[in-house]
N, C-alpha and C positions, 0 to 999 in steps of 0.2 A: 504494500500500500504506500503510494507518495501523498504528499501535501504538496499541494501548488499554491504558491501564494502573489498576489498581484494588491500594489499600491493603486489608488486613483486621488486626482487631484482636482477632478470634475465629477458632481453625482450622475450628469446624464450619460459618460463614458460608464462608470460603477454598472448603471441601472442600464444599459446595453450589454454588458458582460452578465450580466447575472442573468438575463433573459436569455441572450445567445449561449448560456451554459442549458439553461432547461430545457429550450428548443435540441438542443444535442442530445438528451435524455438523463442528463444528470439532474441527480434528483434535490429537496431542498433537506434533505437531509448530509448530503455529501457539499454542498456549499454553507459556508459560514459567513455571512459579514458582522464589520466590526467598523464604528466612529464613532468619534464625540458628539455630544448634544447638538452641537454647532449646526453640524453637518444638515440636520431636519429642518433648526429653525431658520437658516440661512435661506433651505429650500423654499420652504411655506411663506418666505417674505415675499420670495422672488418671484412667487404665484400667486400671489393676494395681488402683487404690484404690477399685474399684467394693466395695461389699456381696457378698461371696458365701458361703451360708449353709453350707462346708460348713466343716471345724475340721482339717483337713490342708493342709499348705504344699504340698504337691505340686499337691492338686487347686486350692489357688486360684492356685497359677502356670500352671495351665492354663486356668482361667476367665481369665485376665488374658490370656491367648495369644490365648486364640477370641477377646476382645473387639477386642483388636487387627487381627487377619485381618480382623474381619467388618468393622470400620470401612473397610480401603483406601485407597480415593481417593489422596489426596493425602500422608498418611501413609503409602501403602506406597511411594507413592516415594519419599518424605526420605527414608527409614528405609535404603532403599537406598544411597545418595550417601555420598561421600567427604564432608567438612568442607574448604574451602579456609581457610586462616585469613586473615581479613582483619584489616587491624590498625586498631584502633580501632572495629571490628564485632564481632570473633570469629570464629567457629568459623559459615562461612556453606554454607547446604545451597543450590546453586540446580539446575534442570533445564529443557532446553527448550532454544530458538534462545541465551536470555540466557547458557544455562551454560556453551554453547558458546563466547559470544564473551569470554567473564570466563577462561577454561578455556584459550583461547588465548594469552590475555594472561599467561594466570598463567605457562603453561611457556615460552613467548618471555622474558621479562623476571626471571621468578621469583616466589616466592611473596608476597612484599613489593611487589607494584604490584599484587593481588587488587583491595586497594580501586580504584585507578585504574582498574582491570580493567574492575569491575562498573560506575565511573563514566561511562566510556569507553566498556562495551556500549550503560547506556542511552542516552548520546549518540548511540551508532551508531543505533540505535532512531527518531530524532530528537527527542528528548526535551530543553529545553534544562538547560543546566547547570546552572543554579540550582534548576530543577526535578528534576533526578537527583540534586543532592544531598539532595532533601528525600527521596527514596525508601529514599536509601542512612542518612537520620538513621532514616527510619520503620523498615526492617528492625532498625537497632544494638539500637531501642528495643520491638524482639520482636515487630514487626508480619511481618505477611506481604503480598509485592507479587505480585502477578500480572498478568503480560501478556499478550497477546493481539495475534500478526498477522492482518489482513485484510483487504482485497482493501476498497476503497471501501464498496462496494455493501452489504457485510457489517457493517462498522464500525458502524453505529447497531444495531443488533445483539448485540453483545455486547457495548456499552456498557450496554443497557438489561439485560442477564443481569446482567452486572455488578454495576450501580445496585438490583437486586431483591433481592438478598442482604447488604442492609448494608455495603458495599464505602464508603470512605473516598477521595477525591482519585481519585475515577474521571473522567479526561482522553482526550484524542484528541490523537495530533500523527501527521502527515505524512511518513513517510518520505522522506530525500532520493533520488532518482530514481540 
């Protein structure tokens, strides 16, 4: 089993890859994403503050609703998600195998080892340490990470899904057996 991991530094590249991973047949079980708060609420400005021609508050908080809805992807799930605080991160949105193993840590330990949490998932990941920290600086700094488990055979795969949508520190490493 590999982990494939890819930075993004734009949601709509992020929420292109996570789409073009599902249309492949990877499942939302085998995809993980991972951002700070930022990342949603940055989004939902940026879709409230579309142009809409009519001159009532009501009707443009409903243009800004539907734009939201129709967007999805990836946005509808942060939007879901609790915030764990991480300290020296923030307020972190993750979902997938990752949030499970961060999610773990969190209520074992408490909310104060989140970062080690998230450090520690992606070690479990096999990701080395040096390299999970550059993940956990890229998220602090508003990026989005997205992983990806699979099976060998699939791995070249949804690296090159990945690599097609602007994807940043797109890597492969080895799960330990």
């Amino acid at each position: 089993m590999k982990t494939i991991t890819a930075m993004f530094k734009d949601y709509e590249d992020a929420n292109r890859a996570f789409d073009q991973l599902l249309r492949a047949g990877f499942t939302e079980q085998d995809i993980s994403v991972t951002a700070n708060d930022t990342v949603v609420v940055d989004y939902r400005r940026s879709e409230t503050a579309v142009d809409v021609t009519t001159d009532t508050a009501s009707d443009s908080t409903d243009a800004g609703m539907a734009g939201g809805a129709v967007a999805g992807g990836l946005i509808g799930l942060l939007i879901g998600l609790s915030a764990i605080t991480v300290p020296g991160v923030g307020p972190l949105l993750t979902w997938g195998a990752l949030a499970t193993a961060v999610g773990t840590t969190t209520i074992g330990a408490g909310v104060g080892a989140a970062a080690g949490g998230l450090l520690g998932a992606l070690i479990g990941l096999g990701i080395p340490e040096k390299e999970a920290e550059g993940y956990v600086q890229g998220i602090r700094e508003g990026n989005i990470l997205i992983t990806v488990q699979a099976m060998d055979q699939r791995a070249e795969e949804a690296e090159s899904i990945l690599r097609s949508v602007n994807a940043t520190r797109v890597n492969q490493y080895q799960q330990a057996a």
